[in-house]
C-alpha positions as CSV (number, residue, x, y, z in Angstrom):
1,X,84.1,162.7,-30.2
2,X,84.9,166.3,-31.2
3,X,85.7,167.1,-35.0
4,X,89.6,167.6,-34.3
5,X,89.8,164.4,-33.1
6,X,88.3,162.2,-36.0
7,X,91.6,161.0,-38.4
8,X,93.5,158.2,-38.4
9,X,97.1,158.5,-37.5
10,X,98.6,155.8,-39.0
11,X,97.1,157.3,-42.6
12,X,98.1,160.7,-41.8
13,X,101.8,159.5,-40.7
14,X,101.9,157.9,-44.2
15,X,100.8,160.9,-45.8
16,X,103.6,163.2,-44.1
17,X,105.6,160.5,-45.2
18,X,104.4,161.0,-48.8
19,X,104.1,164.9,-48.5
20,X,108.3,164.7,-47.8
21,X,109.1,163.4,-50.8
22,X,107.1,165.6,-52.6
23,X,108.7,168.9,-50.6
24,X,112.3,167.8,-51.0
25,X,111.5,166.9,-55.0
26,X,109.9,170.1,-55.4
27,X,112.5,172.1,-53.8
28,X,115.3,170.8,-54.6
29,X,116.5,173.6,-57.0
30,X,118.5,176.3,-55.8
31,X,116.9,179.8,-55.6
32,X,118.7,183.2,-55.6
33,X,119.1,183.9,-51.9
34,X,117.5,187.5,-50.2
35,X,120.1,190.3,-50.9
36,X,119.8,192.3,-47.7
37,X,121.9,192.9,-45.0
38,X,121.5,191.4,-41.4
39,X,121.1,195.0,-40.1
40,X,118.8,195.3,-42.7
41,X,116.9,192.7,-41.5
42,X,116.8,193.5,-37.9
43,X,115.4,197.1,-39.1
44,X,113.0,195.3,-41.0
45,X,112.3,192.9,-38.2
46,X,111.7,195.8,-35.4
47,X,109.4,197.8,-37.3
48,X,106.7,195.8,-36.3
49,X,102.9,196.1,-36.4
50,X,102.9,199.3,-36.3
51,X,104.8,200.2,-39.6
52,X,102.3,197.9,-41.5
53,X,101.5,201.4,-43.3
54,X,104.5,201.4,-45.1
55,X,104.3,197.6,-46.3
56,X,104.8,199.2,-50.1
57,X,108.5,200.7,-49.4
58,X,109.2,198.0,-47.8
59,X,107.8,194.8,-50.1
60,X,110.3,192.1,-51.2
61,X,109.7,190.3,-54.3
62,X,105.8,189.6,-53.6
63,X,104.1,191.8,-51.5
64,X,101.6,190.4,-49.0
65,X,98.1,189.8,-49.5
66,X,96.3,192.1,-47.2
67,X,92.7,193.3,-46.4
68,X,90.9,196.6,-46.2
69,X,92.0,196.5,-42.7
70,X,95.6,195.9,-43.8
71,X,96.6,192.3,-42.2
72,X,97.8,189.6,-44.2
73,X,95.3,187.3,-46.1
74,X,97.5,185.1,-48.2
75,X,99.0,181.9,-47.5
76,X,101.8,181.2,-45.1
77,X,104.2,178.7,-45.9
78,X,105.4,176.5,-42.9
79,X,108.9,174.5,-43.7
80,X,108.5,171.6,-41.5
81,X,109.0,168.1,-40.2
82,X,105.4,168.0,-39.4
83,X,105.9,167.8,-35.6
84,X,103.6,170.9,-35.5
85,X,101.0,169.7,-37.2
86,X,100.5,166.3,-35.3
87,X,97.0,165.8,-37.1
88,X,95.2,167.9,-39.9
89,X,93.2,170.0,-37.5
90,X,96.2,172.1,-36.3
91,X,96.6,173.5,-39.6
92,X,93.0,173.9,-40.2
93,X,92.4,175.5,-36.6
94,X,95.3,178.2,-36.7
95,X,94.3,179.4,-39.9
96,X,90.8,180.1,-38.5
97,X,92.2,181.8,-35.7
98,X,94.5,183.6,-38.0
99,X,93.1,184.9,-40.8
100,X,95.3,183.6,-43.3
101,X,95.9,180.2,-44.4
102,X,98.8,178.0,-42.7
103,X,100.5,175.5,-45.2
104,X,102.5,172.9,-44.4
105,X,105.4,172.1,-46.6
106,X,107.1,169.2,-45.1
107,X,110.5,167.7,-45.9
108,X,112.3,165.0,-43.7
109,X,115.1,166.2,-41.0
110,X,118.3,165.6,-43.3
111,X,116.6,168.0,-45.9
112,X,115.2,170.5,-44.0
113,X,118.5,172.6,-44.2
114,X,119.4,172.3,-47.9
115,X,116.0,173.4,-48.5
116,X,116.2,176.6,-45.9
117,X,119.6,177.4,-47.5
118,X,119.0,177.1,-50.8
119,X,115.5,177.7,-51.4
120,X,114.5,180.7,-48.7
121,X,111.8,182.2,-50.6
122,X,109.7,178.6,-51.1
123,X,109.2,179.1,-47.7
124,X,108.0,181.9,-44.7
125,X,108.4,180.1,-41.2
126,X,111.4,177.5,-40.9
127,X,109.8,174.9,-38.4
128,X,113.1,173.5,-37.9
129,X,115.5,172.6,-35.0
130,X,117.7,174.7,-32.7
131,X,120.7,172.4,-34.4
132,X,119.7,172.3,-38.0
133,X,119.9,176.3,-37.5
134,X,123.9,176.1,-36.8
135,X,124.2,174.9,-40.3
136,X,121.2,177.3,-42.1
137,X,121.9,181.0,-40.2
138,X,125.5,181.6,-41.6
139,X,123.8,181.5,-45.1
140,X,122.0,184.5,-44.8
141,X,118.5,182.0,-44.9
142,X,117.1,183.1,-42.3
143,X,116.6,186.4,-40.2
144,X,116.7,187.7,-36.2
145,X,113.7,186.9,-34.9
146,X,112.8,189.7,-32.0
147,X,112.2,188.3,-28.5
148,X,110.3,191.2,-28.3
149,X,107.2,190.7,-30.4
150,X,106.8,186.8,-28.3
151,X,105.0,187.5,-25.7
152,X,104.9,184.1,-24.1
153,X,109.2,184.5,-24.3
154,X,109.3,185.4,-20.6
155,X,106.7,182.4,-19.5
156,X,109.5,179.9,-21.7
157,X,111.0,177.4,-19.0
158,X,114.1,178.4,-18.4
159,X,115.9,175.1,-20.1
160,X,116.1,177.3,-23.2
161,X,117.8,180.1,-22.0
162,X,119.5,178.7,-18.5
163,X,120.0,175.4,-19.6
164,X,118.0,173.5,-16.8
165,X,114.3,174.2,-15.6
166,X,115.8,175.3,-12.5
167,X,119.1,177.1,-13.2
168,X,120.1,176.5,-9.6
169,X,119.7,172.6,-9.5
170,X,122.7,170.6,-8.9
171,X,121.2,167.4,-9.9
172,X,119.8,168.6,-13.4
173,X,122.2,168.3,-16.3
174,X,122.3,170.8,-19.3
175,X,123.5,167.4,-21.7
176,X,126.4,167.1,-23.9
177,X,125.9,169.1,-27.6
178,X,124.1,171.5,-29.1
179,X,121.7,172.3,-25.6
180,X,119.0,175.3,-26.7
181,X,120.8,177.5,-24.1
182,X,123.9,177.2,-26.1
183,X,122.6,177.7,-29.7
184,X,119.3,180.1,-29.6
185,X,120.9,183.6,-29.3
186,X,122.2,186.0,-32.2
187,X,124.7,188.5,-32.2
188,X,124.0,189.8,-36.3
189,X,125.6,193.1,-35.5
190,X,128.4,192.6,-33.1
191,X,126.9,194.5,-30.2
192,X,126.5,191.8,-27.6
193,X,130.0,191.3,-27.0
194,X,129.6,187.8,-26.7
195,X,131.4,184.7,-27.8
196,X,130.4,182.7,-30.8
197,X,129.3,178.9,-29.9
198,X,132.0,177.1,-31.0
199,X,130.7,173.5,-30.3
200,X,129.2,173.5,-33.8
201,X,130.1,174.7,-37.9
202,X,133.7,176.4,-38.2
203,X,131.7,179.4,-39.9
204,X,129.5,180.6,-37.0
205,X,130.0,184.3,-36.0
206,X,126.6,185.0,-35.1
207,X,125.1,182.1,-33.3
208,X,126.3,183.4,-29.7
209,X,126.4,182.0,-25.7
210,X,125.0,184.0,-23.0
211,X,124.7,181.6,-20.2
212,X,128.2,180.0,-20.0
213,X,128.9,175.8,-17.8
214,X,128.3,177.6,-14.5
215,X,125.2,178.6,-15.5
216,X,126.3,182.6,-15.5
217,X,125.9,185.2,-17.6
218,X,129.1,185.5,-19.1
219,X,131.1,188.8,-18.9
220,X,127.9,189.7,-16.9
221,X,126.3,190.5,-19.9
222,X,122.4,191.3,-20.3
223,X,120.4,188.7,-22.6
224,X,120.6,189.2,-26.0
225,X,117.2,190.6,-27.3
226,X,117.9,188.5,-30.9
227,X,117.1,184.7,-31.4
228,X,117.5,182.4,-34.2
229,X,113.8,181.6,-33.7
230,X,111.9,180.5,-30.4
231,X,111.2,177.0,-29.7
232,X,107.7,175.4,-29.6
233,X,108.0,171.8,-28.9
234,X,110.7,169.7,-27.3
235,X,110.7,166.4,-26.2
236,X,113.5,164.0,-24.3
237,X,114.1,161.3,-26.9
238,X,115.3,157.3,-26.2
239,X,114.2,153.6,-27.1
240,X,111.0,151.9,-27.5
241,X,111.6,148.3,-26.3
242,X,108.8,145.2,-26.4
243,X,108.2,144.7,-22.5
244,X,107.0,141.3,-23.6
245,X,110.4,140.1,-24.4
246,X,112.7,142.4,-22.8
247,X,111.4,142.4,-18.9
248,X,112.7,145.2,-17.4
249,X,111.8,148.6,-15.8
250,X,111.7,152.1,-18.1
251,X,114.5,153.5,-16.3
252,X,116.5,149.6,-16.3
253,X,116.8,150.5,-19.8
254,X,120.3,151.5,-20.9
255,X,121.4,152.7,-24.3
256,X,123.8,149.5,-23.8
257,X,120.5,147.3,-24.6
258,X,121.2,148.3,-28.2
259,X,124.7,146.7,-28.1
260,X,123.2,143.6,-25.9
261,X,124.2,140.3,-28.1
262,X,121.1,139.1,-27.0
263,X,118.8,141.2,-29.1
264,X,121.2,140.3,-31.9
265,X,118.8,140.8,-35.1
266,X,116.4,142.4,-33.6
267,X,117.6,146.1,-33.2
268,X,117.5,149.2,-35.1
269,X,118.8,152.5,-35.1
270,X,117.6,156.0,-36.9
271,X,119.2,156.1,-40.0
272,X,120.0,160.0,-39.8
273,X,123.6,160.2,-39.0
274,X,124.2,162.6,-36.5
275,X,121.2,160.6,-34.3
276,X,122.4,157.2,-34.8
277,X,126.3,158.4,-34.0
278,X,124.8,159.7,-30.6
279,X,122.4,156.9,-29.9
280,X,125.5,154.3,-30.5
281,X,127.5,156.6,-29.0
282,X,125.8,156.2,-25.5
283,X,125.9,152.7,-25.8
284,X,129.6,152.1,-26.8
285,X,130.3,154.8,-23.3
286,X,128.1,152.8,-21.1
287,X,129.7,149.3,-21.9
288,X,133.0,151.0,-21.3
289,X,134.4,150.3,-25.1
290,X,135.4,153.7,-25.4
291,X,134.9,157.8,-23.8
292,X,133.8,160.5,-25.3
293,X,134.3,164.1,-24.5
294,X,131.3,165.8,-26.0
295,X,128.8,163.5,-27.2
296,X,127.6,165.8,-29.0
297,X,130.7,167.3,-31.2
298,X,133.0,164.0,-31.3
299,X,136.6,164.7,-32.6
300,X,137.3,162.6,-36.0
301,X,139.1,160.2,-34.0
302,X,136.4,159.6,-31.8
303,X,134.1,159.1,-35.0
304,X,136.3,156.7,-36.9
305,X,136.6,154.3,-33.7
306,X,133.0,154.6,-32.8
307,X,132.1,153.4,-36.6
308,X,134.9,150.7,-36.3
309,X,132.9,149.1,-32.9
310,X,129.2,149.5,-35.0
311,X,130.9,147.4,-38.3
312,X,132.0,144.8,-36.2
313,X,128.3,145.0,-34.6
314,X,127.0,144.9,-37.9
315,X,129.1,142.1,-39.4
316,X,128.0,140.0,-36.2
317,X,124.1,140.4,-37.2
318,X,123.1,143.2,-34.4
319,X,121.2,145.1,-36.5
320,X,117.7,144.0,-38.2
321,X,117.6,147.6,-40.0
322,X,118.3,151.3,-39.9
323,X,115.1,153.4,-40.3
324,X,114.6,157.1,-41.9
325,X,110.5,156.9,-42.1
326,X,108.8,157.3,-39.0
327,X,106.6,155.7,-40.3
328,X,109.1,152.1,-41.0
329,X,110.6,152.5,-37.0
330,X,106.4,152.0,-36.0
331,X,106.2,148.7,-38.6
332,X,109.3,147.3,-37.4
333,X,108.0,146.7,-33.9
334,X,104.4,146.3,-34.5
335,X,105.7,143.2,-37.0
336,X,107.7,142.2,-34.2
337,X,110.9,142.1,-36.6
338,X,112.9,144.2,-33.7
339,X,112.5,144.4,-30.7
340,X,114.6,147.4,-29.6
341,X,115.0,150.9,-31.7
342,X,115.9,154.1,-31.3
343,X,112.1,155.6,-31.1
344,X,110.5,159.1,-31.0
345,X,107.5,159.0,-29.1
346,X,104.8,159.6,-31.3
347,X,105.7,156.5,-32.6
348,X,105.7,154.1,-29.5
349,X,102.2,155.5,-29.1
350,X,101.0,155.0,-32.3
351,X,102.6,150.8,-31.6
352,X,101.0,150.9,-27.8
353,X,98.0,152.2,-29.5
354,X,98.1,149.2,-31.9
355,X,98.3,146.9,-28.8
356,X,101.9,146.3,-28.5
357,X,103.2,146.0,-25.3
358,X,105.6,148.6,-26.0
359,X,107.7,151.0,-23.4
360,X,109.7,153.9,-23.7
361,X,113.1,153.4,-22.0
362,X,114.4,156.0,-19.2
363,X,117.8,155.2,-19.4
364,X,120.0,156.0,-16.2
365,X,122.7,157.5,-18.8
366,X,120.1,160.7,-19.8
367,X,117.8,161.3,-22.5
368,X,118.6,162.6,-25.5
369,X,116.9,166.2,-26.3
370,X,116.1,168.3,-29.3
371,X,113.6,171.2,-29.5
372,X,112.4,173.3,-31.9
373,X,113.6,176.7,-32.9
374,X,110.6,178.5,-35.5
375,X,112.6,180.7,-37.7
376,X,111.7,183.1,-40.2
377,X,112.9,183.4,-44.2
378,X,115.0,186.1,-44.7
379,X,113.2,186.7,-48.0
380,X,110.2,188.0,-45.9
381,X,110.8,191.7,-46.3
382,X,107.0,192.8,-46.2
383,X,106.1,194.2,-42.9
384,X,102.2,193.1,-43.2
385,X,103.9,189.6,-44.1
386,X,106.4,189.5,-41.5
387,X,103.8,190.5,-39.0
388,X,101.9,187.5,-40.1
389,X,105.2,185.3,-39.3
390,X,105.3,186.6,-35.6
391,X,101.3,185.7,-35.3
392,X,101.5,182.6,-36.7
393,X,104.5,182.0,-34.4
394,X,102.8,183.1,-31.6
395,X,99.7,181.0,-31.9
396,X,101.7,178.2,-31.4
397,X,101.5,179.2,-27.4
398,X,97.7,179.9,-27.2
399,X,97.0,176.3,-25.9
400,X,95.5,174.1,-29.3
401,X,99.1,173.4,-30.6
402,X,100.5,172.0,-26.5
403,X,97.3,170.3,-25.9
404,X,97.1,168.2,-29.1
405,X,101.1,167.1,-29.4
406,X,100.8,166.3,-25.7
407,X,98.9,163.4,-26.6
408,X,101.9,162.6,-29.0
409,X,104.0,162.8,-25.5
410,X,105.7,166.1,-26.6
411,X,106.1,169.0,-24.5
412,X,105.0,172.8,-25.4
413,X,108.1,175.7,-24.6
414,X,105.5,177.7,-22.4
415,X,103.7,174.4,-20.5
416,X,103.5,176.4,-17.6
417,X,100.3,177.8,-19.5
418,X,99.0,174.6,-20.9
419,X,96.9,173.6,-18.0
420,X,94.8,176.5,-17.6
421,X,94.3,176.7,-21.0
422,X,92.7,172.9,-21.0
423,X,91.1,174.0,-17.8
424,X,89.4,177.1,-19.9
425,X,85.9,176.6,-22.0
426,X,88.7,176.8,-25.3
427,X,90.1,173.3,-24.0
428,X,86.7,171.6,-22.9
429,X,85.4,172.5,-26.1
430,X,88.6,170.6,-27.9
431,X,87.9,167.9,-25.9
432,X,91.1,167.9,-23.4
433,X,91.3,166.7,-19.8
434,X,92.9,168.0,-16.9
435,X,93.5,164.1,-16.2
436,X,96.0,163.8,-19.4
437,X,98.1,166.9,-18.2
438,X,97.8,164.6,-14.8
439,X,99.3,161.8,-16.8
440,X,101.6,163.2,-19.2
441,X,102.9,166.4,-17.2
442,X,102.8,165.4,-14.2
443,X,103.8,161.5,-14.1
444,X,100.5,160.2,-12.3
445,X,98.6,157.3,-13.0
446,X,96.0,157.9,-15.7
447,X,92.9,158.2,-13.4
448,X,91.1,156.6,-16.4
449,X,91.1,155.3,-19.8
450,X,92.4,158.7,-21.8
451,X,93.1,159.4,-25.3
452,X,96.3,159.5,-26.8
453,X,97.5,159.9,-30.2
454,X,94.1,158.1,-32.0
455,X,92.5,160.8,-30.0
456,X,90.2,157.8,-28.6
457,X,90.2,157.0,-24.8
458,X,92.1,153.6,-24.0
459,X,95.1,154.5,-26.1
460,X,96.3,155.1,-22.5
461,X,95.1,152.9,-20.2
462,X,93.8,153.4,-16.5
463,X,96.3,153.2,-14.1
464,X,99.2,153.3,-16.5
465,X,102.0,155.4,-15.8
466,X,104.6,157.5,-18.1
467,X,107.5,156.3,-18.5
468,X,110.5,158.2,-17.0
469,X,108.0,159.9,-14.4
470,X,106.8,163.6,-14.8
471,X,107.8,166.6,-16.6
472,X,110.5,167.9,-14.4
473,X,111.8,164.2,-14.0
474,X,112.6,163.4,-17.5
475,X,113.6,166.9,-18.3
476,X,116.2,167.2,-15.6
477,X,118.8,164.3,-17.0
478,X,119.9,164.7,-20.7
479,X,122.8,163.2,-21.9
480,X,123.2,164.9,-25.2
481,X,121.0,167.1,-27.5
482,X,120.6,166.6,-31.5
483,X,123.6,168.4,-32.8
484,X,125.6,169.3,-35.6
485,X,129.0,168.7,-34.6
486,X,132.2,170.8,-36.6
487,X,133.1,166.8,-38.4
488,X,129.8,166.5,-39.8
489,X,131.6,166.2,-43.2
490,X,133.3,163.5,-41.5
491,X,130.9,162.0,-39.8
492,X,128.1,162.0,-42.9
493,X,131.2,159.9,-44.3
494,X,131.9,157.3,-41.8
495,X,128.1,156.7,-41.5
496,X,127.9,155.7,-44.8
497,X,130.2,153.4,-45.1
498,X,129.0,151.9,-42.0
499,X,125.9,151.5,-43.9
500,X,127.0,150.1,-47.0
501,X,129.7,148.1,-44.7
């Protein structure tokens, strides 16, 4: 077994785990936010590698740490979930690539954004999601990143900018909420003449639509060259379910199941509000209690009677728990305490892995979707720094980074790529397979026993299949995507007194 692939998961998701707590402690104290303009920035931004000779005029309140050859040396500081760094080697790896020295700060998803607001200079890249930016960019956190200076942004399948792999499809849906193609493009001068995304905070200006619901430009209008950030990773999210107990078929699985008096004590939903509202959303719609019009931004009325339905769920015994550690949603099913949970996948294969007969539900209502969106502090003002951000940004697309969260059953933003790069002698020497890409891209049965998230072959076995069916399967039917809806306040509200209910 190669060196990348020798750590144990379960000890490493405990250690993220530990390393939150520790970020959102630490950085929890508000910081003075970066004084510059967002033309400023987007001057600052464009400059590029080749103004890495005036890095003194330009230096913020640190300059960078360069070498005689003028690149960055120093340490880049990665605000993150830890979905990017799946296992320690990814770290490790891109700062040998690099140069420089990639640190992880992770924090958990509900305090990724206070940190990012308050506390922009604790951090350089904001390895965050495309929703959690609706709430961070109108604070002046962040800056434009430049399509530009990403090469791979043309080889990005076109869900992030169209809103379906195949803009053309009729089958495909874009989902419900806050869809990448809706939430990824900035407008910090006023130049686009494009309308603000109104399906999110009341104080957006910036965060602008280009593609409008018929899958047009709208007003004709060219693609905006600015981005909040580019996504990396993305995934379709649903429920793990024990196949020992409840015997049906992947995509047999509605979100109903977690309303089915049946399981009653034996379900559990993701604690995070915004999640669990669209998770018991779905449900409530597919047993017909009530409709909503945007899954994703539900009015106040639509909250307070959604919240009504989950306390007299609640009262009744339907729930067993509501998890916020990855970590706690793996332990539930392994102890067999539920049998049915909202589940992100690294986690049903960290429980198949432990020999749990444990699937991942397709549920004929859609997926649920979220994706990244890799941001960068608006206190990075140093050009030789800033350059660094872009690289390190970048690298994410070389290959290493898709290969090893495939195994996690995540997708990369430019997959189109990943195959050859497994294919090349970079990949064999990893220790990759065209047979996983077989397996997890392209929905065939695993030809043999392969690795998966232990990195040890068996964690998928031969023959198996993934649930949902291949790449462009499981991508073309979202329901919804992870959102912040305009009654967050609202909705942060009603979720906890349904918790405390």
């Amino acid at each position: 077994m190669s060196d990348h692939l020798e750590y144990d998961p379960f000890e490493y998701a405990a250690e993220l785990a530990a390393g939150a707590d520790l970020a959102s402690d630490d950085l929890s104290e508000a910081r003075d936010r970066s004084g510059l303009t967002r033309g400023e920035l987007i001057k600052r931004s464009a400059v590029g590698a080749a103004a890495l000779s005036g890095a003194g005029a330009l230096a913020g309140t640190a300059a960078a740490q360069t070498s005689a050859s003028g690149k960055f040396t120093g340490t880049l500081r990665v605000l993150t979930l830890g979905v990017e760094f799946p296992n320690p080697n990814i770290a490790k790896q891109a700062s040998k690539d690099l140069g420089f020295t990639v640190k992880p700060i992770v924090a958990p998803s509900e305090k990724q954004p206070g940190i990012a607001i308050n506390s922009p200079d604790t951090f350089d890249v904001f390895g965050g999601y495309n929703y959690q930016s609706l709430l961070v960019w109108p604070s002046g956190s962040l800056q434009p990143v430049d399509t530009r200076r990403i090469p791979n942004w043309n080889k990005f399948y076109k869900l992030f900018t169209h809103g379906k792999l195949n803009p053309a499809s009729k089958r495909c849906t874009y989902g419900d909420g806050n869809a990448p193609f809706r939430t990824t493009f900035v407008d910090p001068d006023g130049s686009t003449g494009l309308p603000a995304f109104n399906g999110g905070p009341r104080n957006n200006k910036q965060i602008v639509r280009w593609i409008g619901e018929n899958g047009k430009p709208i007003g004709g209008k060219p693609q905006p060259r600015w981005i909040v950030g580019p996504a990396a990773h993305f995934n379709a999210d649903s429920m793990g379910y024990n196949a020992d107990v409840i015997k049906k078929a992947p995509n047999k699985v509605s979100w109903a199941e977690l309303l089915n008096k049946q399981w009653a004590g034996r379900v559990s939903l993701l604690r995070d509000p915004g999640i669990m509202a669209q998770d018991a959303a779905f449900a409530v719609s597919s047993l017909g209690l009530m409709k909503f019009k945007d899954f994703g931004n539900p009015t106040r009325a639509e909250i307070d009677r959604l919240f009504k339905i989950l306390t007299t769920y609640k009262k009744a015994g339907q729930f067993r728990a509501f998890w916020s550690a990855f970590t706690d949603s793996v332990n539930f099913m392994v102890s067999g305490e539920v049998v049915l949970e909202s589940m992100w996948s690294p986690a049903v294969a960290l429980v198949k892995a432990a020999g749990i007969n444990i699937l991942y539900a397709a549920p004929p209502e859609g997926f649920r979707g979220w994706c990244s969106a890799e941001g960068i502090s608006s206190k990075v003002t140093d050009p030789v720094k800033l350059q660094a951000c872009y690289d390190y940004i970048n690298w994410n697309y070389k290959g290493q980074l898709g290969a090893e969260i495939m195994r996690q059953g995540y997708y990369i933003a430019n997959g189109v790529n990943l195959l050859p790069w497994i294919k090349s002698p970079a990949g064999k020497a990893a220790g990759f397979d065209p047979a996983e890409y077989a397996y997890w891209w392209g929905g065939k049965p695993a030809s043999k026993d392969l690795p998966g998230i232990t990195g040890k072959p068996g964690d998928v076995k031969k023959g198996e299949r993934r649930e949902g069916g291949s790449f462009a399967q499981r991508i073309c039917k979202y329901a919804s995507w992870n959102s912040f809806p305009r009654e967050s306040v609202f909705l942060v509200k009603r979720a906890n007194d349904f918790l405390s209910a």
